[in-house]
KOLMIPA-455455 format. One record per residue (C-alpha): residue in one letter; residue number from 1; y, z, x. Coordinates in pm, 1 decimal. Example, Ala and Ser with C-alpha at 12.3 -4.5 7.8 and 13.67 -1.06 7.14 Angstrom:
BEGIN
<pt drenkol="A" torba="1" north="-450.0" up="780.0" east="1230.0"/>
<pt drenkol="S" torba="2" north="-106.0" up="714.0" east="1367.0"/>
This chain:
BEGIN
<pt drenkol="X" torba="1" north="0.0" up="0.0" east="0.0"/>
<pt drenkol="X" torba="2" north="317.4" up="-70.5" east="129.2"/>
<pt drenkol="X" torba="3" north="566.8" up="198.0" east="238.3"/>
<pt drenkol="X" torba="4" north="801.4" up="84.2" east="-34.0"/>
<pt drenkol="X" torba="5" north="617.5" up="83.7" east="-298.2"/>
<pt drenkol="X" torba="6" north="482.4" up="398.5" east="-232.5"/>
<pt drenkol="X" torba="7" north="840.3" up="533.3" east="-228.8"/>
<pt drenkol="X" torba="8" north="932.2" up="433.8" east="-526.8"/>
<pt drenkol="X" torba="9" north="638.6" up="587.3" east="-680.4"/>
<pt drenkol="X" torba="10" north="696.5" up="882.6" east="-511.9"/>
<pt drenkol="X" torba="11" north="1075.6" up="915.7" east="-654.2"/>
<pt drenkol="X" torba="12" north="992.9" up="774.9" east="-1022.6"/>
<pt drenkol="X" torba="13" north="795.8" up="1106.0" east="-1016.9"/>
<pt drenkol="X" torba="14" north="1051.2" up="1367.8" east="-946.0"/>
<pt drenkol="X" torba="15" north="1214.7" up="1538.4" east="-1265.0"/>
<pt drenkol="X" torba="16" north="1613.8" up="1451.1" east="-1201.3"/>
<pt drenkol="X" torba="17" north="1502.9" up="1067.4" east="-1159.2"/>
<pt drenkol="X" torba="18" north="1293.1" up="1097.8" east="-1493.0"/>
<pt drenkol="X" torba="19" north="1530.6" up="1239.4" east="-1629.5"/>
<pt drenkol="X" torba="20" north="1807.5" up="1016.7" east="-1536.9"/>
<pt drenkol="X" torba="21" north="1607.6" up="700.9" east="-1608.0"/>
<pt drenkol="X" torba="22" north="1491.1" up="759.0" east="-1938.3"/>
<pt drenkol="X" torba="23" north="1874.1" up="851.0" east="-2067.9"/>
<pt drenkol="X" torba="24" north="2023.3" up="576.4" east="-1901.9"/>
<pt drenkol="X" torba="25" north="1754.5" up="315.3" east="-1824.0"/>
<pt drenkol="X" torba="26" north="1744.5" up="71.3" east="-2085.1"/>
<pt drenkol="X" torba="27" north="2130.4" up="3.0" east="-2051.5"/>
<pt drenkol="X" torba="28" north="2129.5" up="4.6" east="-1657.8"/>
<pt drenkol="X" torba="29" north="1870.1" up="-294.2" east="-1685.3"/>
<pt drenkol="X" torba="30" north="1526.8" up="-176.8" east="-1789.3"/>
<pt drenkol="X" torba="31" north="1544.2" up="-333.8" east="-2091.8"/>
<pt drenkol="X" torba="32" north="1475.8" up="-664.4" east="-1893.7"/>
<pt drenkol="X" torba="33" north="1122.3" up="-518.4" east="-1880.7"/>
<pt drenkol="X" torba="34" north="1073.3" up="-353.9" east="-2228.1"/>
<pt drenkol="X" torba="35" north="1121.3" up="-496.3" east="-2521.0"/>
<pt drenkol="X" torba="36" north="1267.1" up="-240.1" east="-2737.3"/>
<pt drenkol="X" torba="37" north="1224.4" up="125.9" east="-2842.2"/>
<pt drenkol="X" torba="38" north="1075.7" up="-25.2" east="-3174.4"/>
<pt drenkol="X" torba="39" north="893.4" up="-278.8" east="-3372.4"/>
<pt drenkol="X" torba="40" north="1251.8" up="-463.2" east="-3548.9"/>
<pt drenkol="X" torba="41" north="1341.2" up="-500.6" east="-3176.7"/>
<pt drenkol="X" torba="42" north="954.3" up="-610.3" east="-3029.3"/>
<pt drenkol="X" torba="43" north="933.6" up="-861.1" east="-3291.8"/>
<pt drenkol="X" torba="44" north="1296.7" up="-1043.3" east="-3224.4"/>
<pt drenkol="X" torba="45" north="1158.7" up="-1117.7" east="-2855.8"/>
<pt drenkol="X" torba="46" north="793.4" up="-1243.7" east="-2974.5"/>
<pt drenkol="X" torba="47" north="986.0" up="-1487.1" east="-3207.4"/>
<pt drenkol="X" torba="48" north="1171.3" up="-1616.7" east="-2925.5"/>
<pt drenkol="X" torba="49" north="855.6" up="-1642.0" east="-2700.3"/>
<pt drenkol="X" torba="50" north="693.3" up="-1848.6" east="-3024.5"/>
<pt drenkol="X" torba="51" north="944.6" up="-2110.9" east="-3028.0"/>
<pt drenkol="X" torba="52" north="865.0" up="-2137.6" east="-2675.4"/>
<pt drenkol="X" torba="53" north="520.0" up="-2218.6" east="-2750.1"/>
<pt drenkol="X" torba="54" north="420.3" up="-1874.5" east="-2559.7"/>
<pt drenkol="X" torba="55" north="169.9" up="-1645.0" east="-2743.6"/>
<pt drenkol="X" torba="56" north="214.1" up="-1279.7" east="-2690.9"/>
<pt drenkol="X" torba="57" north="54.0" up="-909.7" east="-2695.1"/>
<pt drenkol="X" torba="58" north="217.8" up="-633.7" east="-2769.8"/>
<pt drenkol="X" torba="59" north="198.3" up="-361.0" east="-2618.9"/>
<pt drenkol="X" torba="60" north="295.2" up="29.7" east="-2767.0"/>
<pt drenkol="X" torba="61" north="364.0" up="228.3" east="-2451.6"/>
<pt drenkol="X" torba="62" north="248.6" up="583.2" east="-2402.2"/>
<pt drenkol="X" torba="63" north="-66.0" up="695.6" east="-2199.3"/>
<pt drenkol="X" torba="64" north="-205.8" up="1016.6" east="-2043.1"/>
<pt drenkol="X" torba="65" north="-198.5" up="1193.7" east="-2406.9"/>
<pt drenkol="X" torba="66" north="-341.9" up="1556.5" east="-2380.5"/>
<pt drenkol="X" torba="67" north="-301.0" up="1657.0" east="-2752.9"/>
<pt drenkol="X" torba="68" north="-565.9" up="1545.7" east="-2998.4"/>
<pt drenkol="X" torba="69" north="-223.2" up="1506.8" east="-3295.9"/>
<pt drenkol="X" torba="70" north="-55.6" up="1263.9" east="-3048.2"/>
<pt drenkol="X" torba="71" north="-343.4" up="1047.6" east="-2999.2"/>
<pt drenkol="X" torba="72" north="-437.3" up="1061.0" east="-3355.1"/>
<pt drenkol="X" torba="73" north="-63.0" up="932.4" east="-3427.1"/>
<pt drenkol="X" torba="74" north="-41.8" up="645.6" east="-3164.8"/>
<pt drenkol="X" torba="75" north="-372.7" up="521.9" east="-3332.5"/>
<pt drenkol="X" torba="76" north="-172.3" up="579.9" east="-3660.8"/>
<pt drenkol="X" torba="77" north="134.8" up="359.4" east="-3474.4"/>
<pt drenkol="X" torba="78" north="-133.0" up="92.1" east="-3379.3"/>
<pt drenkol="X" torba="79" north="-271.5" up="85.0" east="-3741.0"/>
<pt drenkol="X" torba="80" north="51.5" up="2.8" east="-3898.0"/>
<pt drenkol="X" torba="81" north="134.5" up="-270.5" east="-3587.4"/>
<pt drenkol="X" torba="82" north="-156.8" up="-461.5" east="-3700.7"/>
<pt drenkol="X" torba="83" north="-33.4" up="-494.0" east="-4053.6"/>
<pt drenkol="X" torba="84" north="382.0" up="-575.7" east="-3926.2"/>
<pt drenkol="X" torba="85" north="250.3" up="-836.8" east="-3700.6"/>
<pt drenkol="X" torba="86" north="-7.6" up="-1027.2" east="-3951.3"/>
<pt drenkol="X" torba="87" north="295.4" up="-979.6" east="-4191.5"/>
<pt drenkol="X" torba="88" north="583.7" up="-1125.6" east="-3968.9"/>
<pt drenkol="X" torba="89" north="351.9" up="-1432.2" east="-3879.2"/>
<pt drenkol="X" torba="90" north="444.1" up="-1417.8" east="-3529.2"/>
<pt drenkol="X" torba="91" north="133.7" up="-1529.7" east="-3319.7"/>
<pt drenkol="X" torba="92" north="52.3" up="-1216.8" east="-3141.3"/>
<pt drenkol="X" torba="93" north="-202.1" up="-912.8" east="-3048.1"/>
<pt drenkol="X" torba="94" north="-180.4" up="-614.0" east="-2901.9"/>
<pt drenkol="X" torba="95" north="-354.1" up="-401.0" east="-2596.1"/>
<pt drenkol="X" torba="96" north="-357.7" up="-22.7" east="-2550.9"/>
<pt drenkol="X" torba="97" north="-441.5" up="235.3" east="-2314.3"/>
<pt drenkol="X" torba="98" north="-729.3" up="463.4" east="-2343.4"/>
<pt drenkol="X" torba="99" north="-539.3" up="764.7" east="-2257.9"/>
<pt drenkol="X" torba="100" north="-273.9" up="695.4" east="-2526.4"/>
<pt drenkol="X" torba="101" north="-584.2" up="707.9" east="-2780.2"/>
<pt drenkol="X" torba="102" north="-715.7" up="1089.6" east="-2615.5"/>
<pt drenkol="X" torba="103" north="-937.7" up="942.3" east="-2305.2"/>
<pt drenkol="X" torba="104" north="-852.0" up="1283.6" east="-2117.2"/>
<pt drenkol="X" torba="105" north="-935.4" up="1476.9" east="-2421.5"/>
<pt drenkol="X" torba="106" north="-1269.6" up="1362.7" east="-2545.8"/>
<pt drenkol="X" torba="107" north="-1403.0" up="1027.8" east="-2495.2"/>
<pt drenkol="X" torba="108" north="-1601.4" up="1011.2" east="-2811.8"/>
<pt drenkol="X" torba="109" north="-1288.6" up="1135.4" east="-3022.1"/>
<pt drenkol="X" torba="110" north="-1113.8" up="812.1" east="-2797.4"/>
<pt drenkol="X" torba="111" north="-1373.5" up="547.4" east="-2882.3"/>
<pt drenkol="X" torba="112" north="-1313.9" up="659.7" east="-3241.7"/>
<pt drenkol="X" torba="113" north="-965.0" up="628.3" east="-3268.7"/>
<pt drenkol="X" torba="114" north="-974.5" up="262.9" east="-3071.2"/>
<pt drenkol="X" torba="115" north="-1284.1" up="176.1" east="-3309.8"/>
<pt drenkol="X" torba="116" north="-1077.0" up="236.5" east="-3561.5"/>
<pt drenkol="X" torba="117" north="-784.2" up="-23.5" east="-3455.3"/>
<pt drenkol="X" torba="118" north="-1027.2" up="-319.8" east="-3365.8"/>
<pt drenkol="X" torba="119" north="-1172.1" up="-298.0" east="-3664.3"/>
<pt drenkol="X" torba="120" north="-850.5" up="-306.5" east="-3841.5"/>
<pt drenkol="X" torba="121" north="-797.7" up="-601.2" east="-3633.6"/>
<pt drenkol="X" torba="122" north="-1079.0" up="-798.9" east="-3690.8"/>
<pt drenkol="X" torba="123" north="-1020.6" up="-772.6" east="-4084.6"/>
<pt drenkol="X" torba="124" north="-683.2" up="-923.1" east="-3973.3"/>
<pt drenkol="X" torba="125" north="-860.7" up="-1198.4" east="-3744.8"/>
<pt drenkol="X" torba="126" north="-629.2" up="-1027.2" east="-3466.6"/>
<pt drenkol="X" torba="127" north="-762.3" up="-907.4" east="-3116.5"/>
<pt drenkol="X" torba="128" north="-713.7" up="-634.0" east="-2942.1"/>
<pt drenkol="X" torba="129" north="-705.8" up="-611.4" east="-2533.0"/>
<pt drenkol="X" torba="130" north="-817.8" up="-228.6" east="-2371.4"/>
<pt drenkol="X" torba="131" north="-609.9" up="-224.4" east="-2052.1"/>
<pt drenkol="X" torba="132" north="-715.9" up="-67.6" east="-1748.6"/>
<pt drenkol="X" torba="133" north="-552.9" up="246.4" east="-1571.9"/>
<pt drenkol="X" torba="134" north="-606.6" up="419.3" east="-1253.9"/>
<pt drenkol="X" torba="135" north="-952.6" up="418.7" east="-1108.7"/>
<pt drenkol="X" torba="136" north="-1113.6" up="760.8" east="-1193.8"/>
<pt drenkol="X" torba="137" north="-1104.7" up="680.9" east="-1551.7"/>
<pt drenkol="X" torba="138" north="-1269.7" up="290.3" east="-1443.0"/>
<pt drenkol="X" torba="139" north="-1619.8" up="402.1" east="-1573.0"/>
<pt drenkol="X" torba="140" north="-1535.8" up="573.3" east="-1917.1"/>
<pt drenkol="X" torba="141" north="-1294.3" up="261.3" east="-2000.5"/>
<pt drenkol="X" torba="142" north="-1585.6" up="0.8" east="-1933.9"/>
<pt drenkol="X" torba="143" north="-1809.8" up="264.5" east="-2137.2"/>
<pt drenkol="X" torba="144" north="-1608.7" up="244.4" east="-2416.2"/>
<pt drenkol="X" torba="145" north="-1526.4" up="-119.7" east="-2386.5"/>
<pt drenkol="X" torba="146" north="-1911.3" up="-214.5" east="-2343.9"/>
<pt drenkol="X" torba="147" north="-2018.8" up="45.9" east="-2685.1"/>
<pt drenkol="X" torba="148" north="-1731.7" up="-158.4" east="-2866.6"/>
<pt drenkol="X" torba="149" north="-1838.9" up="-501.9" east="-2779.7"/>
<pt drenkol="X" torba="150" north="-2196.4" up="-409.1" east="-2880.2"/>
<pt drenkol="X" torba="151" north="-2008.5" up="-419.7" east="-3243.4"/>
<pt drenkol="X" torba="152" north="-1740.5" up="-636.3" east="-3243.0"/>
<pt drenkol="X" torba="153" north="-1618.4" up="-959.9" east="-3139.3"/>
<pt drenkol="X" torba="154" north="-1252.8" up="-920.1" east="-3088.5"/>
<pt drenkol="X" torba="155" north="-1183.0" up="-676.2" east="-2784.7"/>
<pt drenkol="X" torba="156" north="-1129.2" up="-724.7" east="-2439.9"/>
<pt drenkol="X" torba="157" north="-1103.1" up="-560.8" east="-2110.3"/>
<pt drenkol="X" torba="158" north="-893.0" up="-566.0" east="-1794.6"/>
<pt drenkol="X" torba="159" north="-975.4" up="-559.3" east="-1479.9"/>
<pt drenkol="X" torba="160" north="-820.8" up="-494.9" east="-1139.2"/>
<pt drenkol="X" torba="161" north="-839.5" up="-738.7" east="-811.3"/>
<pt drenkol="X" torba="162" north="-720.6" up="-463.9" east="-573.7"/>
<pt drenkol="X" torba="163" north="-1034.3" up="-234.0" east="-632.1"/>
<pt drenkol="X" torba="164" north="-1345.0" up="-273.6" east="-450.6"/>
<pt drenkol="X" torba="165" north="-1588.1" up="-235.8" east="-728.4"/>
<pt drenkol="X" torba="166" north="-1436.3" up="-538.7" east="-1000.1"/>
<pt drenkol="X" torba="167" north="-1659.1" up="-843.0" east="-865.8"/>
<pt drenkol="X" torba="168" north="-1926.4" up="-572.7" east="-910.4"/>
<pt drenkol="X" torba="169" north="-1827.0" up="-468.0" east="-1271.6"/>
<pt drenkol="X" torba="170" north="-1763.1" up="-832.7" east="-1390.6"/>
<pt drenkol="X" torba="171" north="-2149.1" up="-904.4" east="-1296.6"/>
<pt drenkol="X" torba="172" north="-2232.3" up="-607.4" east="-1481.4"/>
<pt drenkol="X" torba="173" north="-2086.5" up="-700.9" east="-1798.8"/>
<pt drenkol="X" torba="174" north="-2181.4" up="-1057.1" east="-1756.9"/>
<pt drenkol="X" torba="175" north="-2425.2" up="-977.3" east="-2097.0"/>
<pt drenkol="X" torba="176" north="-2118.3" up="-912.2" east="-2335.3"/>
<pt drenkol="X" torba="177" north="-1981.6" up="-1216.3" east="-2233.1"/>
<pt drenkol="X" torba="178" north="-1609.6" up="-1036.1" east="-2205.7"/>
<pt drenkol="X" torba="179" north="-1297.2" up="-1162.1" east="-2256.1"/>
<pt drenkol="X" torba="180" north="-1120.9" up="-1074.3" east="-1904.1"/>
<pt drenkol="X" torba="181" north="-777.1" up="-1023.7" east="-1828.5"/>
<pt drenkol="X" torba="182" north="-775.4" up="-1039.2" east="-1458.4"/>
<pt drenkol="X" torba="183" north="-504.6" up="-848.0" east="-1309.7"/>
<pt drenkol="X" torba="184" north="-442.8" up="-709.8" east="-934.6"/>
<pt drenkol="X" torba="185" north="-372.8" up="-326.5" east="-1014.4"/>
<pt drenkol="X" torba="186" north="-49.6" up="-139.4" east="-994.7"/>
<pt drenkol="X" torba="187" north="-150.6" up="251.5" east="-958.0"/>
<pt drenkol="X" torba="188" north="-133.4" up="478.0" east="-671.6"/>
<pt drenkol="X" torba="189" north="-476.1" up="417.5" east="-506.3"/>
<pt drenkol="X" torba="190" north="-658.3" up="543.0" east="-200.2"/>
<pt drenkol="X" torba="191" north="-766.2" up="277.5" east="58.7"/>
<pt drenkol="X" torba="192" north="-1138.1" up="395.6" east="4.8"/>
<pt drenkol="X" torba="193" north="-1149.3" up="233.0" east="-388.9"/>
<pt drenkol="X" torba="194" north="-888.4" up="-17.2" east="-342.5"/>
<pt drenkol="X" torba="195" north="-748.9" up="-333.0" east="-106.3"/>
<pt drenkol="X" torba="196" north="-481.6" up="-191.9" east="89.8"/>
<pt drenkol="X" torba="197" north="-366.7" up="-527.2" east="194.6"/>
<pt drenkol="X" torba="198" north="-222.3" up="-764.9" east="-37.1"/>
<pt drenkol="X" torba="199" north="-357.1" up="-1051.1" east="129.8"/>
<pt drenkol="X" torba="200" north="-747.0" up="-903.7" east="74.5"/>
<pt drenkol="X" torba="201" north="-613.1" up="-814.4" east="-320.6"/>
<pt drenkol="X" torba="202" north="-498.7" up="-1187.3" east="-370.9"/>
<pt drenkol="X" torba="203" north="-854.5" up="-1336.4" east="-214.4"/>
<pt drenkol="X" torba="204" north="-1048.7" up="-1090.4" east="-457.1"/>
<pt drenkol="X" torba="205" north="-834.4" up="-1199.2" east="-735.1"/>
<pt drenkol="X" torba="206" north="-911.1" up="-1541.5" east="-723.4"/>
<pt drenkol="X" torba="207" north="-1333.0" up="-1411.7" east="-668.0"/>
<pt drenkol="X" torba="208" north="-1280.9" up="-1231.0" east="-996.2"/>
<pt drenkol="X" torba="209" north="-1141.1" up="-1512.2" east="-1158.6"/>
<pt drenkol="X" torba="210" north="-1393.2" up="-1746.5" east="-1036.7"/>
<pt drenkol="X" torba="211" north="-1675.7" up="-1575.8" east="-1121.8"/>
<pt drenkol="X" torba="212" north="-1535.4" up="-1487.0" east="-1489.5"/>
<pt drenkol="X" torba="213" north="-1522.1" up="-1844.6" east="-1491.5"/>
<pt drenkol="X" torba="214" north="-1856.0" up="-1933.8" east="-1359.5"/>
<pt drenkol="X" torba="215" north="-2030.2" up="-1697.0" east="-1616.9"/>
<pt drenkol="X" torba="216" north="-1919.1" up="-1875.2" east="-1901.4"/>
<pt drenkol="X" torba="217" north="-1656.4" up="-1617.1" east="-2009.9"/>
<pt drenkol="X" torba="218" north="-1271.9" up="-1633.1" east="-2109.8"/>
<pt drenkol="X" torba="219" north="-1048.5" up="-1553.4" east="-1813.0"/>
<pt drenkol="X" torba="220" north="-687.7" up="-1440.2" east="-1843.2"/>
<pt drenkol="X" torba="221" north="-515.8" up="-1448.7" east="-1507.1"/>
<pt drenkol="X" torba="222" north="-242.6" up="-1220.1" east="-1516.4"/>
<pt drenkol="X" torba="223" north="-12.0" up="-1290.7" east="-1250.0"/>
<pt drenkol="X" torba="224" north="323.1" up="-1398.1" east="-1132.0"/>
<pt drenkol="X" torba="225" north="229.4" up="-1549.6" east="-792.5"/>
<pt drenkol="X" torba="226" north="316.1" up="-1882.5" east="-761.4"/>
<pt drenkol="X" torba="227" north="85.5" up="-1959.9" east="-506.0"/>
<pt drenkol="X" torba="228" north="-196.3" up="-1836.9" east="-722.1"/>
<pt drenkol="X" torba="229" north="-78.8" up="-2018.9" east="-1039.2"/>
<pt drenkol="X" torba="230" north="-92.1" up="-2335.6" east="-838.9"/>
<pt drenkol="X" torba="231" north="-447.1" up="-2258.4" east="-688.4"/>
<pt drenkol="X" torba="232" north="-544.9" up="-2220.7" east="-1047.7"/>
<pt drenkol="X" torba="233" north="-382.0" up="-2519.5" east="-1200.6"/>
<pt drenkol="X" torba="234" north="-625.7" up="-2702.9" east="-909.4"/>
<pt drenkol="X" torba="235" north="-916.0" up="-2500.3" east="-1017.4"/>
<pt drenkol="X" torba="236" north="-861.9" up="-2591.8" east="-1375.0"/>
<pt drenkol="X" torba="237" north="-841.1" up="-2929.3" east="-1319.5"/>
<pt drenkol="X" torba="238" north="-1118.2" up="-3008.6" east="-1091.3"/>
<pt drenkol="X" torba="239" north="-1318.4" up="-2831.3" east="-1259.0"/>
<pt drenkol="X" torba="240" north="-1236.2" up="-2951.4" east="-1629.7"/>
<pt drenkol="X" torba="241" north="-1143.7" up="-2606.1" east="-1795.5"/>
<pt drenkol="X" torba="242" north="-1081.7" up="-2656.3" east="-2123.2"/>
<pt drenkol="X" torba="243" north="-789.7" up="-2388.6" east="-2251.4"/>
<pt drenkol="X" torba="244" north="-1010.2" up="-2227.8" east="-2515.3"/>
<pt drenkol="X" torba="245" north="-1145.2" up="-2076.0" east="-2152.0"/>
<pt drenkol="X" torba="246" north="-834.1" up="-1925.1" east="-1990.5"/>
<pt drenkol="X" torba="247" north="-493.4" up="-1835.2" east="-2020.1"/>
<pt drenkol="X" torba="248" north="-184.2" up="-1749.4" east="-1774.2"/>
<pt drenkol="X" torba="249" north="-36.4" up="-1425.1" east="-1870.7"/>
<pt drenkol="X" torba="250" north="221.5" up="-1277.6" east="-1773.8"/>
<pt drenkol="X" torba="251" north="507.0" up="-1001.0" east="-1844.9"/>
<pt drenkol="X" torba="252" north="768.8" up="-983.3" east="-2011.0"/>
<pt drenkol="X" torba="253" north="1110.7" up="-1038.6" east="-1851.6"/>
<pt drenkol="X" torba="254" north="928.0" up="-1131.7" east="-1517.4"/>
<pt drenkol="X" torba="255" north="895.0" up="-1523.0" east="-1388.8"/>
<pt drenkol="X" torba="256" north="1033.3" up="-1615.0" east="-1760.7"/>
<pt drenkol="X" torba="257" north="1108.3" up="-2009.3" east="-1596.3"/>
<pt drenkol="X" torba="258" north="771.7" up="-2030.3" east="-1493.4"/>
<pt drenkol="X" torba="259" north="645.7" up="-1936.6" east="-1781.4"/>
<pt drenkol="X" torba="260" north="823.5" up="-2180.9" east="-1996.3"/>
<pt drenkol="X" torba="261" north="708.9" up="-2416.8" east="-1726.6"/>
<pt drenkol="X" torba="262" north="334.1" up="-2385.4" east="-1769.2"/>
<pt drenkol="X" torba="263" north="331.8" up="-2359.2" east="-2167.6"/>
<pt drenkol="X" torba="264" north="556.5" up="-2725.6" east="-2132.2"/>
<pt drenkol="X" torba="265" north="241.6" up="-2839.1" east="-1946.0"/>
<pt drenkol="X" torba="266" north="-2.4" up="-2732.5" east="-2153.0"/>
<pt drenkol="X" torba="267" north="-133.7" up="-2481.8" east="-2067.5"/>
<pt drenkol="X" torba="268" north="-162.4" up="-2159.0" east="-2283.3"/>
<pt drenkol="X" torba="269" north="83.4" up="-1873.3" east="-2175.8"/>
<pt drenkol="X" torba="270" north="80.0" up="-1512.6" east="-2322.1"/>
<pt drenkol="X" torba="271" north="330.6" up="-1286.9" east="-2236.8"/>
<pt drenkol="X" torba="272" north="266.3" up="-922.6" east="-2283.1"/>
<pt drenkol="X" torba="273" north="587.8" up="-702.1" east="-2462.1"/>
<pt drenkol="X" torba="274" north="587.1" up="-357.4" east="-2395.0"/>
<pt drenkol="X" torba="275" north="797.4" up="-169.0" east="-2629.2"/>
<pt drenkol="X" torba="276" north="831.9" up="205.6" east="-2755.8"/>
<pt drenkol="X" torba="277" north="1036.0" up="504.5" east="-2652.8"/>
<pt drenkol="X" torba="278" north="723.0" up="619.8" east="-2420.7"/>
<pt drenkol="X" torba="279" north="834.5" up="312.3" east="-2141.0"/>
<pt drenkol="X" torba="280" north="926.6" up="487.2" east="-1812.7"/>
<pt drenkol="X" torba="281" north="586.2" up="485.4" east="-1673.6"/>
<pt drenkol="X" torba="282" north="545.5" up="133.0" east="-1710.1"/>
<pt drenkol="X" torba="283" north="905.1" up="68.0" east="-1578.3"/>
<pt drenkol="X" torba="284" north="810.9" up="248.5" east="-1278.9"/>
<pt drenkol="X" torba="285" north="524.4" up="66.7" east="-1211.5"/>
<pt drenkol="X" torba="286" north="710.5" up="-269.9" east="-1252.3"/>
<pt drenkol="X" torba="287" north="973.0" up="-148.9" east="-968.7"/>
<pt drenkol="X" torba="288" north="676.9" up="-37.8" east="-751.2"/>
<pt drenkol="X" torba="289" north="518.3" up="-387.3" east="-782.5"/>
<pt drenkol="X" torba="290" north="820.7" up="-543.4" east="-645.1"/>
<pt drenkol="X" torba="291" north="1081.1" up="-356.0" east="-496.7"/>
<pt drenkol="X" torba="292" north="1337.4" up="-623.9" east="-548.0"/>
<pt drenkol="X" torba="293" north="1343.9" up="-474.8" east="-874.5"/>
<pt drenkol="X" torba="294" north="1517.9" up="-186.9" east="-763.3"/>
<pt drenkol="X" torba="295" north="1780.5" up="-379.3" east="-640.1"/>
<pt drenkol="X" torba="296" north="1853.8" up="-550.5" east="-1012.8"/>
<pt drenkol="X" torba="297" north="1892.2" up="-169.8" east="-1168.7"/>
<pt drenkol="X" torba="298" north="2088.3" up="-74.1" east="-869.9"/>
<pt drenkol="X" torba="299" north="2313.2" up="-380.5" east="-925.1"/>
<pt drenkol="X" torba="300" north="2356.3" up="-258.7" east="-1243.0"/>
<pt drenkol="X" torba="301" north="2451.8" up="100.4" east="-1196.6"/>
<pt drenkol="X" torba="302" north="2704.7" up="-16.3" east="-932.2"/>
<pt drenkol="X" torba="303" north="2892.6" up="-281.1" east="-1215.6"/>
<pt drenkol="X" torba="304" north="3243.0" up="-115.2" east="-1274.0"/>
């Protein structure tokens, strides 16, 4: 991990920053990141993605819930999401984390609560992505994901390029035929479970991705890369990939030209919209993955 980023993880975690952040945050420039602090302003910025011929997922933030009331109401949050989006007619989904739905707590009383939302979602004909979080909690998310599955058609997982174990867990799960949203990884990790270079992360990506392929099952390839997006514009085409079989995705408010770019070629582009009042973790994470970042909220503070 590089010393920056590790910095900036580091000071996103002491109180006065927190503090500071989430008061002033949104107007200093994180809202370039999130989408809103609710659904009226989520859905505004999937409309505009739409007419850009960009799919989306939305995503409610909040994770590392340790009271059984608060996961019970982000499920309840999810719930009604389902509904607003099939009602608004924007083309969308959404993903969650496992620790927003109790994880920590009890990972039955999780897989019940996220039961509950994909099957809400499959009456719907909607889908419903489980991302992945830091790598302690790897096994009970592919648990859950693989006992879901088993049921239903319309979940999917994430996986992460910068740990050692993914090429591993993809083979593993090669039976469920997953839909995979391959993404490098952007928690604190130790160099004994993860790449610490970003060169080795890349080269696994694009294992993870081929492999996904290779076993006959959907890839997402979540990245921002430019060097990687061409690699797999080359991979797509020599190899004929038809897009039922992949898509780029990306976030929102990051690489929005090249977005635009590959959905006016083609190919099929989801971009994912965080939203919710919960967003400071995910902000965080966002400066950590590049630092420049820092610099466009600093800019921003510094404006008379």
């Amino acid at each position: 991990m590089s010393f920056m980023r590790k910095a900036i993880l580091t000071v996103a975690g002491s109180r006065p920053v927190t503090r500071f952040v989430t008061r002033y945050g949104l107007r200093l420039g994180a809202g370039r990141f999130v989408a809103g602090e609710d659904w009226d302003q989520a859905v505004g910025q999937v409309r505009t993605l739409n007419s850009r011929g960009i799919i989306a997922t939305l995503d409610y933030l909040g994770e590392s819930v340790s009271d059984r009331a608060m996961a019970e109401a982000a499920r309840d949050v999810y719930l009604d999401l389902l509904g607003q989006v099939a009602a608004s007619g924007v083309d969308a989904n959404v993903s969650l984390k496992l620790t927003q739905m109790g994880l920590d707590i009890d990972p039955g009383f999780c897989h019940e609560n996220v039961r509950a939302i994909v099957r809400q979602a499959a009456g719907l004909g909607s889908f419903v992505r489980i991302d992945m979080e830091d790598s302690p909690r790897t096994d009970a998310t592919i648990d859950i994901f693989r006992r879901l599955r088993a049921e239903l058609g319309n979940v999917g997982l994430v996986v992460q390029s910068y740990l050692y174990r993914t090429e591993k867990d993809v083979r593993d799960l090669a039976d469920l035929r997953p839909n995979l949203r391959v993404c490098k990884g952007a928690y604190l990790e130790k160099p004994d479970v993860a790449f610490p270079r970003k060169a080795d992360v890349d080269e696994n990506f694009k294992r993870v991705v081929l492999l996904n392929l290779e076993l006959g099952s959907k890839t997402c390839l979540a990245t921002h890369d430019e060097r990687i997006v061409n690699w797999a514009r080359g991979v797509i085409r020599d190899k004929g990939i038809s897009a039922d079989r992949y898509e780029f995705q990306m976030l929102y408010g990051i690489r929005p030209q090249l977005q635009r770019q590959l959905a006016s070629e083609g190919h099929p582009v989801r971009v994912y919209v965080p939203f919710g009042k919960q967003w400071y973790p995910y902000f965080t994470r966002r400066l950590a993955e590049r630092p420049a970042n820092v610099f466009f909220i600093l800019s921003n503070l510094l404006r008379p």
